[in-house]
NUTIFI-983110 format. One line per 4 residues: their letters; for each residue x, y, z of N, C-alpha, C, O. Coordinates in pm, whole numbers, plus 32768, in hexadecimal, padded with zeros to 4 digits. Layout:
<sites>
A) X Y Z X Y Z X Y Z X Y Z  ...
</sites>
This chain:
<sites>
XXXX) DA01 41D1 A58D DA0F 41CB A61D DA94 4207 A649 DAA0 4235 A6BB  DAF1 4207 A5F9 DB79 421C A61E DB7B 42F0 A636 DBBA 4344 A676  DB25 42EA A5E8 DB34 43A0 A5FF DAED 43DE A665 DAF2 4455 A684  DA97 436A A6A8 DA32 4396 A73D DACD 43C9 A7BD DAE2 442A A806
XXXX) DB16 434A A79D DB72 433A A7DD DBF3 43CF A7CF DC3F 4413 A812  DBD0 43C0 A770 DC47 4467 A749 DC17 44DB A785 DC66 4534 A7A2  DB9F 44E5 A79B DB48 452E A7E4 DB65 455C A876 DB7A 45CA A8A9  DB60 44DA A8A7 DB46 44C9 A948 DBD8 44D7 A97B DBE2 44E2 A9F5
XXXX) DC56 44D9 A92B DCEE 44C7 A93F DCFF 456C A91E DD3B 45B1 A970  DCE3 458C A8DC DCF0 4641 A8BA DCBA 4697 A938 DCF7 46EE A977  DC3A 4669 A94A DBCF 46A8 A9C0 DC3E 4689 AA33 DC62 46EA AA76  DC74 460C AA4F DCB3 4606 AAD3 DD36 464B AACD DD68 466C AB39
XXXX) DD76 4666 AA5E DDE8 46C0 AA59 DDBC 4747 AAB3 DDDA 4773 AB22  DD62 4771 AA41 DD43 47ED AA4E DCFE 4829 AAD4 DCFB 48A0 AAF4  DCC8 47BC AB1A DC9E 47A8 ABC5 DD1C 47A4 AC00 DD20 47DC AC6E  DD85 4773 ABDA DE2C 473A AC42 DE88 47DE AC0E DEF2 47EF AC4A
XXXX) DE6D 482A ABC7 DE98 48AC AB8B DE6B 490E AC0A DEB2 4939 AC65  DDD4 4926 ABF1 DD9A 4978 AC22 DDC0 495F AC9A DE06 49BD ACC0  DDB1 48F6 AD02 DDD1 48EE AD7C DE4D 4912 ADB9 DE5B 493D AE2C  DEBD 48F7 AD4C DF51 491C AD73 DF78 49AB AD60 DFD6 49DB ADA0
XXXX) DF25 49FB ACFA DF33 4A73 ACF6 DECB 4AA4 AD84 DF10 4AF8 ADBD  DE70 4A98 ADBB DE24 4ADA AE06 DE9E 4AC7 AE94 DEB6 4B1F AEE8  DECE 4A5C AE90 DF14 4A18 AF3A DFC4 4A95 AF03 E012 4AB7 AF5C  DFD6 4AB9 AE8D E01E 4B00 AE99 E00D 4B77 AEBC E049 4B99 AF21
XXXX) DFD1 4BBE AE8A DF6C 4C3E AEAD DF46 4C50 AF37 DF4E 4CBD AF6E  DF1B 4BE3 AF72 DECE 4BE8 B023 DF63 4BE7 B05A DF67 4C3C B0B3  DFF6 4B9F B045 E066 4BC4 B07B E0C2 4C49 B07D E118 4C7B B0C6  E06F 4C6D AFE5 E0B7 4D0B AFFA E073 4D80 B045 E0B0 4DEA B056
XXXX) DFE6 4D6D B078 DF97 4DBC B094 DFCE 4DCD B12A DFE6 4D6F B176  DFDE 4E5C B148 E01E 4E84 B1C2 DFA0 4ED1 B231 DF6A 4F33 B1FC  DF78 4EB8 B2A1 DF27 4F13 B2C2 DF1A 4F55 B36E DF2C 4F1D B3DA  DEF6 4FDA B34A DF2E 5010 B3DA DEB2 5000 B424 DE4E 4FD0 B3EF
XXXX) DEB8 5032 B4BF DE56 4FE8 B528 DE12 5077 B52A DE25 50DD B4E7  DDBB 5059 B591 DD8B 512E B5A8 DDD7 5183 B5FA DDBD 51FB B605  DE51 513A B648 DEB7 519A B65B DF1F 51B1 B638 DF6C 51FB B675  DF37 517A B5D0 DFA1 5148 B577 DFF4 5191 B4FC DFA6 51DE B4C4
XXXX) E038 5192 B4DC E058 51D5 B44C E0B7 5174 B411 E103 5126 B44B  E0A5 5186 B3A0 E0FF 5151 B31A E19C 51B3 B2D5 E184 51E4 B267  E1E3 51C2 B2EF E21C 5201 B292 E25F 51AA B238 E2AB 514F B257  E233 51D6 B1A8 E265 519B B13E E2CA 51F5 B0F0 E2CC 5270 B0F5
XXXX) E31A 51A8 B0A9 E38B 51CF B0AE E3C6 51A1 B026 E3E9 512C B034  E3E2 51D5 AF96 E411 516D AF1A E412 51AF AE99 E43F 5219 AE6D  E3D5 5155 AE6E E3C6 5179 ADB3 E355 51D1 ADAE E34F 5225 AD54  E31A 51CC ADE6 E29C 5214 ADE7 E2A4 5290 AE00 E257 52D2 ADBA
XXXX) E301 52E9 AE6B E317 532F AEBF E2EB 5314 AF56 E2DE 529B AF6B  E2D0 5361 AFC1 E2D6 536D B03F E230 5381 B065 E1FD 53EE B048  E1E0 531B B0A3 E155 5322 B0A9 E160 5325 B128 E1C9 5308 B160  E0DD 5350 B176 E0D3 5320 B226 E052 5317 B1F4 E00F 5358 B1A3
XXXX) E037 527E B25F DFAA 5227 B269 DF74 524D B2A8 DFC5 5240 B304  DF06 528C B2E6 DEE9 5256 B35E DE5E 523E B3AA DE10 529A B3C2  DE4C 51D9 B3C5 DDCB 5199 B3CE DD98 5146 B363 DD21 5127 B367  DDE2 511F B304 DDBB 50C1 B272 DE21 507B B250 DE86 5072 B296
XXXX) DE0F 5038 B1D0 DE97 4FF0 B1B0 DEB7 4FF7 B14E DE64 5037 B10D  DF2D 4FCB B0FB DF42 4FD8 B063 DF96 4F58 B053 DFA9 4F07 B0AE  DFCF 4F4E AFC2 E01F 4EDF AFA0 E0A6 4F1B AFA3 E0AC 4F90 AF7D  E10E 4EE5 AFC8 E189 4F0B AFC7 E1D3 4E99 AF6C E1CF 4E23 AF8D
XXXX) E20B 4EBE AF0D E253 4E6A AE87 E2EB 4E64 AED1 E334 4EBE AEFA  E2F1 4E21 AECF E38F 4D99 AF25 E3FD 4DEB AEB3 E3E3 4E03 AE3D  E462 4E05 AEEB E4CF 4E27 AEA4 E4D3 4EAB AE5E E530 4ED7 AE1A  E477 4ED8 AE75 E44C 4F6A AE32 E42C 4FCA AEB3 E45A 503C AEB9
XXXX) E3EF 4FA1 AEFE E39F 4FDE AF65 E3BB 4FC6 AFFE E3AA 4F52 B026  E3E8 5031 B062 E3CB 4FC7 B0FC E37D 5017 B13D E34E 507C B109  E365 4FF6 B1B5 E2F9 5040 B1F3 E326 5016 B2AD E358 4FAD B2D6  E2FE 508B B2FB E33E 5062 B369 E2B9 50A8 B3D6 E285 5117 B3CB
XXXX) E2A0 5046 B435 E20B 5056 B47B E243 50E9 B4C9 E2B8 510F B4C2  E1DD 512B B50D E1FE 51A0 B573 E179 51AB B5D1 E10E 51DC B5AB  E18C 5183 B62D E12C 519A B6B6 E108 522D B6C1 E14F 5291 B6C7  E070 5218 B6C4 E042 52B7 B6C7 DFFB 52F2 B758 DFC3 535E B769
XXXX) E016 5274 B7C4 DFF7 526F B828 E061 52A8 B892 E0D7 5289 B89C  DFFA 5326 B8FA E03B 5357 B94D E093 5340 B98D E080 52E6 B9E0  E0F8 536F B98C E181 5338 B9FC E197 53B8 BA40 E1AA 542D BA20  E186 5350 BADD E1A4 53A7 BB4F E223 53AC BBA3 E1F3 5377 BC07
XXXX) E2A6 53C5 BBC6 E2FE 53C7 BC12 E33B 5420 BC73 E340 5497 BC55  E36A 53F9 BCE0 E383 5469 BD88 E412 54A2 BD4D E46C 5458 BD24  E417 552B BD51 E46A 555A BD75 E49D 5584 BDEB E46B 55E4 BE25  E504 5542 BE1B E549 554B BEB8 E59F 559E BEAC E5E2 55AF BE46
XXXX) E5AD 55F2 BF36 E5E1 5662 BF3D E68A 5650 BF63 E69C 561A BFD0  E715 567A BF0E E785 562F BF0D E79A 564A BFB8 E771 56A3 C002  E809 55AD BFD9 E81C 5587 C06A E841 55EB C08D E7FC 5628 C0DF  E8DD 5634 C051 E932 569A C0AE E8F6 5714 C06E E8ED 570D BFF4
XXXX) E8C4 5795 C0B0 E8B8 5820 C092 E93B 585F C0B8 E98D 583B C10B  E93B 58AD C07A E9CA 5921 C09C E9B3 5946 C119 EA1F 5953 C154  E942 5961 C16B E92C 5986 C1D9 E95D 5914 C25B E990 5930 C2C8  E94B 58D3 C241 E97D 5826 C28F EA29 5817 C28D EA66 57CB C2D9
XXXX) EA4E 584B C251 EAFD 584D C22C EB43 5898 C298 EB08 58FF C2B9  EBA9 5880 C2D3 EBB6 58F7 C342 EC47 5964 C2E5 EC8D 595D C280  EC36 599D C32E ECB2 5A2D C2FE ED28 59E6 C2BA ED57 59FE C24B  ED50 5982 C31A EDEE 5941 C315 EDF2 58F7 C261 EE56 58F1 C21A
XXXX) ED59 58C1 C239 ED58 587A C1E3 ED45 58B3 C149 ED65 5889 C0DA  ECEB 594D C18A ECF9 5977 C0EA ED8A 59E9 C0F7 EDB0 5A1F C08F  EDC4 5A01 C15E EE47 5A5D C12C EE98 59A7 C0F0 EE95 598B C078  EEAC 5987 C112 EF15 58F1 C0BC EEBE 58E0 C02A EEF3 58E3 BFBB
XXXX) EE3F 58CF C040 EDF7 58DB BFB2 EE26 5960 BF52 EE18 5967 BED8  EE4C 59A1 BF89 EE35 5A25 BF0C EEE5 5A2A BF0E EF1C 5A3B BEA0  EF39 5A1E BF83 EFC9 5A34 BF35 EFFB 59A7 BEF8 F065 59AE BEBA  EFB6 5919 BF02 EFC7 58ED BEAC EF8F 5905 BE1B EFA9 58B6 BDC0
XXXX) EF45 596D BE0B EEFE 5954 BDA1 EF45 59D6 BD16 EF45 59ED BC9D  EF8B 5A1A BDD3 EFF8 5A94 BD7C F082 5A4C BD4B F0AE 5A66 BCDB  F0BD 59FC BD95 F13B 59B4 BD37 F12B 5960 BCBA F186 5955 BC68  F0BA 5927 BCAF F07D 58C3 BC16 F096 593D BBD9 F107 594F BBAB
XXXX) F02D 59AC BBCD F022 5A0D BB8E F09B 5A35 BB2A F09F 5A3E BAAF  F13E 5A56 BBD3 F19F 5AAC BBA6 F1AF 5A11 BB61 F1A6 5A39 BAED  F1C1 5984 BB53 F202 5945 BB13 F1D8 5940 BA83 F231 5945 BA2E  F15D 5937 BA5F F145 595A B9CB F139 59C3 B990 F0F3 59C5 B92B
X) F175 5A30 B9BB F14D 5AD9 B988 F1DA 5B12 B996 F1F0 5B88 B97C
</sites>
């Protein structure tokens, strides 16, 4: 009877193994979205994901997400034009810009 028991204590190891290796594995598993990218980055060399996932090994490997989704932004047209400046402001603009000049040359 005693070796039924050696049995059922091995089997539950080997059930408390398997589970801790799988919950390690599902923590290293990295995965990108469908607009998404992966760049991986390590021992391995330099991979890009994208649309899937892989395992990334801790201390060996990093990986850094990248949005593959459109970005839109206004370019505004600058406040002052040279044309908006009156006479008085660009002659002081330009002979100040002649004494800097003579001072470093």
């Amino acid at each position: 009877m005693r070796d039924f028991s050696d049995v059922w204590i091995i089997a539950g190891l080997v059930v408390v193994a398997i589970l801790f290796l799988m919950g390690m594995v599902a923590r290293m598993y990295r995965k990108a979205g469908p607009h998404e990218a992966l760049i991986v980055y390590g021992f391995r060399g330099t991979r890009i994901i994208k649309g899937g996932g892989t395992i990334i090994f801790p201390m060996v490997e990093q990986c850094k997400e990248l949005s593959l989704e459109l970005m839109s932004f206004d370019v505004a047209p600058p406040s002052a034009t040279p044309s908006a400046c009156s006479a008085r402001e660009v002659a002081l603009t330009s002979s100040v810009s002649r004494e800097l000049m003579r001072m470093w040359i």
